[in-house]
C-alpha positions in Angstrom: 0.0 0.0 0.0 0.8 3.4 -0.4 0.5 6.4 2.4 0.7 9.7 2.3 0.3 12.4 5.4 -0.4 15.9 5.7 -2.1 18.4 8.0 -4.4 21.8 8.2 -2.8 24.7 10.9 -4.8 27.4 12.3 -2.8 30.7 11.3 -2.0 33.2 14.0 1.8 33.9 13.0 3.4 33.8 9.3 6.8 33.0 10.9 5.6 29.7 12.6 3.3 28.7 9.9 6.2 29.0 7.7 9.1 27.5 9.6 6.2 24.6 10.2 5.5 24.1 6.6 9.7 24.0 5.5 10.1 21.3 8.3 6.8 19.4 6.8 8.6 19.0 3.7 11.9 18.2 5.0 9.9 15.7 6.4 8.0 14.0 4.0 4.8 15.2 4.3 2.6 15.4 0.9 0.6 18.8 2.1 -0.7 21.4 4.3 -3.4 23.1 4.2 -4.7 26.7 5.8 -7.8 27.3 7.9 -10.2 30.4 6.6 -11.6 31.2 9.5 -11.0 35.5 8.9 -12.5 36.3 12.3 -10.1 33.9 14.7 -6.7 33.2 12.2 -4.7 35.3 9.5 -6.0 35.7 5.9 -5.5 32.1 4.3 -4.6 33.0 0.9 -1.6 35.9 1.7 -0.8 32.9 4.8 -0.4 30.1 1.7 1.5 33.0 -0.3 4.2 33.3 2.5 4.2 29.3 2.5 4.4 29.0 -1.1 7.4 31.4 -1.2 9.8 28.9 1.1 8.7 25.4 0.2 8.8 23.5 -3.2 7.3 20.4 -2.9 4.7 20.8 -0.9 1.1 20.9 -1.9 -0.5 24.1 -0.6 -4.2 25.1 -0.5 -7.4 26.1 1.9 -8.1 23.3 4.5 -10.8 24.3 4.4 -13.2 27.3 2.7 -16.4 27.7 1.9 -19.1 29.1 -0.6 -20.4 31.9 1.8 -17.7 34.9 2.6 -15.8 34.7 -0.8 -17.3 35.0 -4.4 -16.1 32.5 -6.8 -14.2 35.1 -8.5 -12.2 36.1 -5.7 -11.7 32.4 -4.8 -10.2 31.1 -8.1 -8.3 34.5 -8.8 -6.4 33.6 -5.2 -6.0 29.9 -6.2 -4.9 31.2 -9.8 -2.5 33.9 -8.5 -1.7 31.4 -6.0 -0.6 28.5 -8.9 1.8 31.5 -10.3 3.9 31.6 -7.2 3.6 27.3 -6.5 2.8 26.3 -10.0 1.5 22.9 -10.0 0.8 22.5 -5.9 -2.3 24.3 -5.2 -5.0 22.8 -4.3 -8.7 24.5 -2.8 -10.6 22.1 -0.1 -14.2 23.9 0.8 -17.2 23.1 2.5 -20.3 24.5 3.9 -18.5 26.7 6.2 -17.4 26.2 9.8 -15.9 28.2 12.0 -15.3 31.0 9.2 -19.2 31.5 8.9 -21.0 30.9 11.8 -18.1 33.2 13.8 -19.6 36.4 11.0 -23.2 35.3 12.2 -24.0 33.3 9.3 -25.0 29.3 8.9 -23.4 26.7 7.2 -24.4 27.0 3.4 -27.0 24.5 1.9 -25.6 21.6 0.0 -26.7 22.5 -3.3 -24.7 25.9 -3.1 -21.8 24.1 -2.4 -22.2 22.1 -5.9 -23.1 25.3 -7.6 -20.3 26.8 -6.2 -17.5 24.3 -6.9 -18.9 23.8 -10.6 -18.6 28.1 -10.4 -14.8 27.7 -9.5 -13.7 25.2 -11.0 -15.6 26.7 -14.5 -13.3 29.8 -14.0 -10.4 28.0 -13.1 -10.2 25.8 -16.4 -12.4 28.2 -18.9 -12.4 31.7 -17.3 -16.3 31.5 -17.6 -18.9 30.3 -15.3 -22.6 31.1 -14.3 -23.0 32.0 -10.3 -26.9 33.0 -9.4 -27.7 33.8 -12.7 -24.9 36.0 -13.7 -22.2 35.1 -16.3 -18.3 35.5 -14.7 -15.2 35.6 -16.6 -11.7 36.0 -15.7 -8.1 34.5 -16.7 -7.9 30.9 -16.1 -5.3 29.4 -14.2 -2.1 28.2 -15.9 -2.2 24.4 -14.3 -5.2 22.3 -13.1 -6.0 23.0 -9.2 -8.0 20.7 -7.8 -10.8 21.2 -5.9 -11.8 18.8 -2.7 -15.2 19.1 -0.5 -14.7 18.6 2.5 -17.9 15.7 4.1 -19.3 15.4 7.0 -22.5 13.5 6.6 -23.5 10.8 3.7 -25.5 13.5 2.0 -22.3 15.9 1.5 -20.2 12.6 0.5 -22.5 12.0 -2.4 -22.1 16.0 -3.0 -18.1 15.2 -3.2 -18.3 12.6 -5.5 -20.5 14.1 -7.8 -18.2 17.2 -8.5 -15.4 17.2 -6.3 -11.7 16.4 -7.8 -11.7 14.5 -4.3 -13.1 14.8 -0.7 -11.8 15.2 2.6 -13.7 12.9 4.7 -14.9 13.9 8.1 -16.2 11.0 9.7 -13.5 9.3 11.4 -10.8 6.9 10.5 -12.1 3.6 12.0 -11.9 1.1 9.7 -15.6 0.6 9.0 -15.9 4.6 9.3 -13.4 4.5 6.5 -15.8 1.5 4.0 -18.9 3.4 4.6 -17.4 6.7 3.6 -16.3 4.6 0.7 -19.2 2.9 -0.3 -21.3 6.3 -0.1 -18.6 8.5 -2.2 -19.2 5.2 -4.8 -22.6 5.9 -4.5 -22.5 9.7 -5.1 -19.6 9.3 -8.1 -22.2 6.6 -9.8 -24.8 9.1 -10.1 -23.1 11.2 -11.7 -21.8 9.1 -14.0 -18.0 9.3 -12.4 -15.5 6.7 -11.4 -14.8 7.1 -7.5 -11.4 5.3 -7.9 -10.2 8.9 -9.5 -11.0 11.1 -6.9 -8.7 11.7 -4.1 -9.7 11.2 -0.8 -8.4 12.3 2.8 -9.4 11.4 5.7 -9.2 13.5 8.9 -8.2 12.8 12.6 -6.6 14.3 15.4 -3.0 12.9 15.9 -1.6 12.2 19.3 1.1 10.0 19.7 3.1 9.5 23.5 5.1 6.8 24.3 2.2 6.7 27.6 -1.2 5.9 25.6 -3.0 6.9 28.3 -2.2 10.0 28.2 -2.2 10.7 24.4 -6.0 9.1 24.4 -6.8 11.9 27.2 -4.9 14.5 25.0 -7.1 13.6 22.1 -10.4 13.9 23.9 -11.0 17.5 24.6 -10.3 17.3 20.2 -13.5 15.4 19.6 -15.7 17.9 20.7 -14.7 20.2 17.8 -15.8 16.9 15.2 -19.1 16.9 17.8 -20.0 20.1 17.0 -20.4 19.6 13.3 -22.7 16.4 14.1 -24.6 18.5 16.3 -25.3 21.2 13.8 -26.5 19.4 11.5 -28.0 16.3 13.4 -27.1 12.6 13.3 -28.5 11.1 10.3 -26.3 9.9 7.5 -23.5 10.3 10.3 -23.0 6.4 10.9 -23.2 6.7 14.4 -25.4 4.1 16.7 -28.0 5.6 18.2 -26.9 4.9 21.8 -24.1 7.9 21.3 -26.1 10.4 19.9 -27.2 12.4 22.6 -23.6 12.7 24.2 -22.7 13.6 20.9 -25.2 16.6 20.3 -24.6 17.9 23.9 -20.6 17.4 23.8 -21.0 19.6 20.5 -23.3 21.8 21.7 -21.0 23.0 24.3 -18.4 23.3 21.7 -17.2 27.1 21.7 -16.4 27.9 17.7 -15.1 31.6 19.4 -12.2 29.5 20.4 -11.7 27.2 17.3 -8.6 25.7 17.0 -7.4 27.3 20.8 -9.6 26.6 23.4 -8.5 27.4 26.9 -7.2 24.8 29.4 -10.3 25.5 30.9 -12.6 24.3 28.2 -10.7 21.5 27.1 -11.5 20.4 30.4 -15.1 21.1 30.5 -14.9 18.9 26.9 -13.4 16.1 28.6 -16.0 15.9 31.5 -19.0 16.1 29.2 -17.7 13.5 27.2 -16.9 11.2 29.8 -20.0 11.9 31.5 -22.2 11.6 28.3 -20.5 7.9 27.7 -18.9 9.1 24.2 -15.4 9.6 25.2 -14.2 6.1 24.2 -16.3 5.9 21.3 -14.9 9.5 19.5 -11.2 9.2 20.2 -11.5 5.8 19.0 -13.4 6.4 15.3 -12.3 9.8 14.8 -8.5 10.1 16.1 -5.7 8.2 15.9 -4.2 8.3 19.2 -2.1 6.0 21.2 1.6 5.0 21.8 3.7 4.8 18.5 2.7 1.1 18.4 -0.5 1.6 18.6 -0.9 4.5 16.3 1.1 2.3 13.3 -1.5 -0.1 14.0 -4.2 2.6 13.5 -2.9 3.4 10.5 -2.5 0.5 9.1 -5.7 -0.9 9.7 -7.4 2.3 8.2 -5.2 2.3 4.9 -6.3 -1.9 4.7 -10.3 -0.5 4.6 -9.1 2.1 2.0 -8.0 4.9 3.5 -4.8 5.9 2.4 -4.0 9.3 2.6 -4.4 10.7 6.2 -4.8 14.2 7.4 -4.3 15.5 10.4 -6.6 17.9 11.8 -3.7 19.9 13.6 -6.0 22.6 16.1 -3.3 24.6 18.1 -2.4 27.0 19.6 0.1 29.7 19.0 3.6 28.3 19.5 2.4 24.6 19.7 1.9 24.2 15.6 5.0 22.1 15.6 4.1 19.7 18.6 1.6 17.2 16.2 3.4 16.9 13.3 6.9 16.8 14.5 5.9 14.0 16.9 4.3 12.2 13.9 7.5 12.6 11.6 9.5 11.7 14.7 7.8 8.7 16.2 5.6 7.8 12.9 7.3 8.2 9.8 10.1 6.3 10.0 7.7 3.0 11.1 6.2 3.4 8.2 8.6 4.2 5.5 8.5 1.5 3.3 4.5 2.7 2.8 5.0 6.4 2.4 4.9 7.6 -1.1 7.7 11.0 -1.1 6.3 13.9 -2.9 8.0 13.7 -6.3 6.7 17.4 -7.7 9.6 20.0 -8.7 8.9 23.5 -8.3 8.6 25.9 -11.7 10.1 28.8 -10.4 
């Protein structure tokens, strides 16, 4: 099998962003990705500028933005501009809107506008035309294909991704029969739309937290599920593929989740995440579909067993705060990587500059 690794960063300082994503490729990873989230983090696309400026190999892009606070214009003339400072390495990951929409007092966007609005981008992108509500929109298409992938939290948004996306990022989980159904549903989605599945890349998202103590890496993880609660709870449980005995923990553990904080909640509230969860009877349940968290052992295991139900490309879902971008990735490179080397496939792209 083949793996390849990469991870999304919150942005609150160019220079650690930067010397983060330098020591990401130095390290093998295949991407990284920026969070729009304009009211918490720095601007994504000037962020993935200063990025694209001091790596070479790395693929680049929003992890992830949405259809709401950006017209697709301004969307694929950043991706475009983007592609002429890291030709070949940008990629866009969007969905409905987190974080960076419901912090400006707006809602996650309806799944339909999604699909409009990916067509809309990727139209530009490739053609310099495209029709958004009604209107015709031109501008200068980008000199290399940049990829678009919807992010998926629910079946319904799956289907969405493998209708029109160039691939998804799945936000389900990572346990193994997490990883089939996603599978099976993006299959689903692809078919009815006449596509192939198999040629659409797909990522799948999960906390990483490795420590030689498992324990303790498992209790590190937990205050993270709260954040992956939250979009369950927004949305409800159906099409979710969770049992019906955790769905009220769920929906109260994401409730409680504090999007003001995103990415850097206080000691405090991580806290308050791990009682609820552990009071609710979901704590076991979440760290163990959607993290990957454990001693180094254990966490090679993980891995493994996902990549055997399909999921090859893993993403790390790297929430931190400012100072502590480094801590997730640089223990997976260091405790990790080297296990599984003989899986990883190295980025082979060469910068055009």
């Amino acid at each position: 099998m083949e793996l390849r690794f990469g991870f999304s960063m919150n942005p609150s300082d160019l220079g650690e962003v930067r010397s983060v994503a330098a020591a990401a490729e130095a390290a093998g990873y295949d991407r990284v990705g920026i969070w729009d989230s304009p009211a918490l983090y720095l601007d994504p696309w000037i962020t993935l500028a200063d990025v694209a400026s001091t790596t070479s190999t790395l693929r680049i892009g929003t992890w992830v933005t949405n259809p709401l606070t950006r017209h697709p214009v301004v969307t694929a003339s950043a991706a475009a501009t983007l592609d002429a400072l890291a030709p070949g390495r940008v990629v866009i990951g969007i969905g409905t809107g987190d974080s960076g929409v419901y912090n400006l007092a707006g809602r996650a966007a309806p799944l339909d506008r999604l699909s409009a609005y990916v067509r809309a981008v990727r139209g530009l992108l490739t053609e310099g035309t495209a029709v958004w509500e009604g209107n015709e929109l031109r501008m200068r298409p980008a000199e290399n294909p940049i990829p678009i992938w919807v992010a998926a939290h629910g079946a319904r948004a799956i289907r969405v991704a493998g209708a029109v996306g160039d691939g998804v990022i799945f936000g389900l989980g990572i346990a193994p029969e997490t990883v089939e159904s996603c599978r099976a549903m993006l299959n689903r989605g692809a078919g009815e739309a006449g596509r192939d599945a198999d040629e659409l890349e797909a990522w799948y998202t999960a906390p990483w937290y490795v420590d030689e103590d498992g324990d303790a890496a498992r209790d590190g993880a937990l205050w993270h599920v709260a954040s992956l609660a939250h979009h369950i709870s927004r949305s409800g449980t159906v099409g979710k593929f969770i049992p019906e005995r955790y769905t009220a923990g769920i929906v109260e553990l994401g409730e409680a989740y504090n999007l003001l904080s995103h990415g850097a909640p206080t000691r405090e509230q991580r806290d308050e995440y791990r009682r609820i969860a552990r009071r609710t009877g979901v704590d076991d349940y979440l760290v163990s579909r959607y993290t990957i968290a454990g001693t180094p052992a254990e966490c090679v295991s993980q891995v493994l067993a996902a990549a055997e139900a399909g999921a090859v490309n893993h993403d790390c879902a790297n929430d931190s705060p400012p100072g502590g971008l480094h801590r997730r990735p640089d223990a997976w490179a260091t405790h990790i990587l080297p296990s599984l080397h003989e899986h990883i496939v190295l980025p082979e792209r060469k910068s055009h500059v």
